[in-house]
N, C-alpha and C positions, 0 to 999 in steps of 0.2 A: 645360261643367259636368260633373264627375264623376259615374258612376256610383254610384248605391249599392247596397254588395255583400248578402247577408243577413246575418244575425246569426253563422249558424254558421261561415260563410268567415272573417267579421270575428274571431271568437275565435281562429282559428289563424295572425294574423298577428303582426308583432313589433310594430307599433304598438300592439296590444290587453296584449300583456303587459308592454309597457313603459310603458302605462299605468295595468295594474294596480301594479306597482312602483314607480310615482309616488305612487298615491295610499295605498300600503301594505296592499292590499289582499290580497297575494299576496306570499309570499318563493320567488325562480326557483330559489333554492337547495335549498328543502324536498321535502326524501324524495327529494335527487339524491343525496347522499353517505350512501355506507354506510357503517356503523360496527356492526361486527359485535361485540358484546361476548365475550371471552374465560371458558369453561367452568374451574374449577377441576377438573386432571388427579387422581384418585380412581386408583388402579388396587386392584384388588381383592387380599383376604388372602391368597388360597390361591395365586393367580397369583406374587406376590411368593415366598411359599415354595416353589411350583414351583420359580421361576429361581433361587435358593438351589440348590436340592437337585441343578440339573442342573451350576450353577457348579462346587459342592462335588465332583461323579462327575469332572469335565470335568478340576478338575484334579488329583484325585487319581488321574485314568487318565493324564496327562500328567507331571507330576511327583511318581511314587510316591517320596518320601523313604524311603522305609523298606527298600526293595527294590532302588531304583533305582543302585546303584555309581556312576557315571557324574556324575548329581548331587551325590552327597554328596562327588565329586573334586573337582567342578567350583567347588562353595562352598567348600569349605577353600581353594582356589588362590587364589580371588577373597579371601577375607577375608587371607590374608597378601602376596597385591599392593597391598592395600588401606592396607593398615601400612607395608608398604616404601615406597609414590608419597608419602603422608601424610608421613613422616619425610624424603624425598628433598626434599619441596616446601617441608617449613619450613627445614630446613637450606639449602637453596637460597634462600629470601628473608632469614635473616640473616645468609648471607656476601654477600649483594646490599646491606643493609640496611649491614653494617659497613665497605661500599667509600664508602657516600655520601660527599659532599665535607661539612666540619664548617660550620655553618650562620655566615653572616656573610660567608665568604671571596671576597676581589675575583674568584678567578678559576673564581667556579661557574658550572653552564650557563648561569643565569639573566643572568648578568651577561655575555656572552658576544656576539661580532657576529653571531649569526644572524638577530635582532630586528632591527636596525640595518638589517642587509643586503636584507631584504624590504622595509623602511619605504627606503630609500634607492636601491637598483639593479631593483625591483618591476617599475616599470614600464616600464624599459629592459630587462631579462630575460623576462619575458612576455605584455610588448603589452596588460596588461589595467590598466583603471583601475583596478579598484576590487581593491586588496592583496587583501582578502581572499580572494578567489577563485582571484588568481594563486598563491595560499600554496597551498589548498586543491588547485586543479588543476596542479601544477605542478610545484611546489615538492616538497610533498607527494601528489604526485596517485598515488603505492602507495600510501599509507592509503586514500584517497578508491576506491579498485579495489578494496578489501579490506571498506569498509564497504557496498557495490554488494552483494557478494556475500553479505553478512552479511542483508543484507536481500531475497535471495533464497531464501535457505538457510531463514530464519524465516519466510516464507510458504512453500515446503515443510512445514516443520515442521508448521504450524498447520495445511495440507492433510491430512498423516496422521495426526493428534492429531483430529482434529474433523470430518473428512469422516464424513458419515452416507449408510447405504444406503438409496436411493430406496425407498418402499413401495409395494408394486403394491394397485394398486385393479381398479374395475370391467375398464376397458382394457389392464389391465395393472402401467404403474409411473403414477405421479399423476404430473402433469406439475409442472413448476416453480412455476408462475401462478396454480394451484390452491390448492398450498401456499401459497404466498405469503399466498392472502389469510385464513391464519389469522394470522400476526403481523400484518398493515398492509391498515389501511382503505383499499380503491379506489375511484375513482372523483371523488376530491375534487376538486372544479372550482377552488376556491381555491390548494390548492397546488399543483396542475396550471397555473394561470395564471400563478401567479406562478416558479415552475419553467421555465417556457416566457420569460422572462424572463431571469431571473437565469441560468441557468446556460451561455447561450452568452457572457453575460458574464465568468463565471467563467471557462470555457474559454480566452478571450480574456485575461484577465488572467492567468493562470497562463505562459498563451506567453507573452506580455510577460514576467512577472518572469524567466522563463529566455534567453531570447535578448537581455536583459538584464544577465546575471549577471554578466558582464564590464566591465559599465559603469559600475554602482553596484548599490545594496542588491539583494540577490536573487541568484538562481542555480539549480541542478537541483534542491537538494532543498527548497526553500521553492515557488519554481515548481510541481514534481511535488506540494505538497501538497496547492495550492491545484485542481490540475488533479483529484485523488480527490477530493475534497471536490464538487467538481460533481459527479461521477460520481454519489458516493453522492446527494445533490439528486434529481438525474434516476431513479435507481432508486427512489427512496424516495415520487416522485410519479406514476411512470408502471409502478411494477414489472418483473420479472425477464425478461417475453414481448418489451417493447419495449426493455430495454437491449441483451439477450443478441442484438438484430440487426446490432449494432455492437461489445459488447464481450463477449469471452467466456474462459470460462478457457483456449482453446486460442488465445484472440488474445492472452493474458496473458502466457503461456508463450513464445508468438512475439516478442510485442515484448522480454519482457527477454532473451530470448534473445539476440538481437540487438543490444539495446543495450549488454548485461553484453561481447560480443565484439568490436564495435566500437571501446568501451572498454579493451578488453585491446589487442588491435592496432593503436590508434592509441599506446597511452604505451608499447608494445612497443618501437615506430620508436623513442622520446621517449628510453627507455629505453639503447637500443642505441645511437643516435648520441651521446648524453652518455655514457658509460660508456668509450669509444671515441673520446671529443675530435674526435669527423667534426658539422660544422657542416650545420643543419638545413638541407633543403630549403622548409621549408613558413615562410614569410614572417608576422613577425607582424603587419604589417598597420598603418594609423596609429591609433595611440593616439584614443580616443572613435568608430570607426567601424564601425558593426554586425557588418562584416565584418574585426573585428583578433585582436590576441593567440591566432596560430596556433592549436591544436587544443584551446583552451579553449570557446571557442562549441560545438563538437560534443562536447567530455565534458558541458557540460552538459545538452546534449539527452539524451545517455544516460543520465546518472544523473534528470533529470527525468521519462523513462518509466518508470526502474524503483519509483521512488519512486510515480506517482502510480499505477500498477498493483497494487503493495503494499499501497498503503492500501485501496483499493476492494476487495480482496481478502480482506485482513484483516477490512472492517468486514461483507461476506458471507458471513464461514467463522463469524466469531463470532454471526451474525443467525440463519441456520437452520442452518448446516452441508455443504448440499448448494451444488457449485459444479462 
């Protein structure tokens, strides 16, 4: 026969509060998540005409127009560069414009075996089932190196466009997590649950669509979108302290670094032995098997980091700024 405990032990077990919650007596949820409501930012009159008046000195001690030679060389160059590229760029699109082939004609590009040739020789030329991929990685795999870096270039961008300087507090500079919890509620059990859930799912399915991409639908950058997409999930449930232990702007920098190179140096070889009619060493492999169509499976792992690092990056420079 069981012992009986007293009242107050009984209250601290999980039997007691999961009988409160049967009988609705108790929500396990209540006063566990915070939800801090957002202050409308007021900044004061004179404050505002201060930073005027310092803008105004700052840059009329910087670009004195009136005084300054230098400048006023410097804007007259620009404003008649600016006429001559302008004039150079139209005229250069209607002698581009007046070469086109005249519309109809059997022998335009559209009409031409390049189409043909990928829907028919595809998948004897690059080992990959699914055309599309072989076009993209392949075929055309300098476009696909060119748009790699276009979307590295654009998270740069957004870095020096939107990075903000950390504000020192009590300790110094406020930590990340501090901040944090002025845009996003902490603490929520619910999308913390279900986060914990979903997103090694995500992760999982992301790998899949890319080590995929050669086989059928999918590839690095649908892959890589689905892989930020967790990312953000996870940050958005567990904040800045617990993602930045695994992903951080200097592991961002790292991995595209290395993918963007990777990628250079593999369609380098691709490059150089086609150009040069020297037949490849790197085997495509049988047709449907995880491991085929030569150096396709690794561009997509590359463009799938740099892709899903992008996004995760992008959707944190536009949230607070600091990264």
């Amino acid at each position: 026969m069981s012992k009986k405990i007293p009242e107050e032990q009984y209250r601290k077990t999980r039997s007691y509060r999961l009988r409160q919650w049967l009988d609705g007596t108790k929500d396990p949820f209540l006063d566990t998540v915070e939800m801090k409501p957002q202050k409308e930012f007021q900044e004061e009159k004179h404050v505002i005409e201060s930073r005027k008046e310092e803008k105004k000195k700052l840059y009329e001690r910087i670009y004195d127009m009136e005084h300054n030679a230098e400048v006023r060389t410097f804007h007259k160059i620009y404003q008649i560069f600016s006429v001559v590229f302008c004039v150079v760029l139209i005229l250069t699109l209607l002698v581009a414009v007046s070469n086109l082939p005249t519309i109809g004609q059997p022998d335009n590009p559209v009409n031409n075996e390049v189409a043909a040739r990928y829907i028919e020789n595809g998948l004897q030329e690059t080992g990959a089932v699914n055309i599309v991929t072989g076009m993209i990685l392949d075929y055309r795999a300098f476009d696909t190196l060119g748009e790699s870096h276009v979307l590295f270039i654009a998270t740069c961008t957004v870095l020096i466009l939107l990075r903000n300087d950390k504000k020192k507090g009590k300790n110094g500079v406020e930590s990340a997590e501090e901040n944090d919890r002025i845009y996003e509620p902490k603490n929520d059990i619910i999308l913390q649950t279900v986060a914990r859930f979903l997103v090694p799912l995500i992760f999982i399915f992301g790998i899949y669509i890319i080590l995929g991409g050669h086989l059928g639908p999918g590839g690095g950058f649908s892959g890589g979108a689905v892989i930020g997409a967790g990312l953000i999930l996870y940050l958005n449930a567990f904040g800045f302290a617990k993602t930045e232990r695994f992903f951080t702007a200097k592991t961002y920098k790292k991995i595209s670094f290395c993918a963007l190179a990777c990628y250079c140096l593999a369609k380098s070889y691709s490059f150089y032995t086609g150009a040069n009619h020297i037949e490849s060493v790197i085997p495509l492999g049988t047709p449907g098997a995880i491991l085929s169509s030569g150096l396709i499976l690794l561009l997509n792992i590359c463009v799938g980091c740099v892709v899903a690092g992008t996004m995760y990056t992008f959707y944190v420079m536009f949230r607070k700024g600091g990264y």
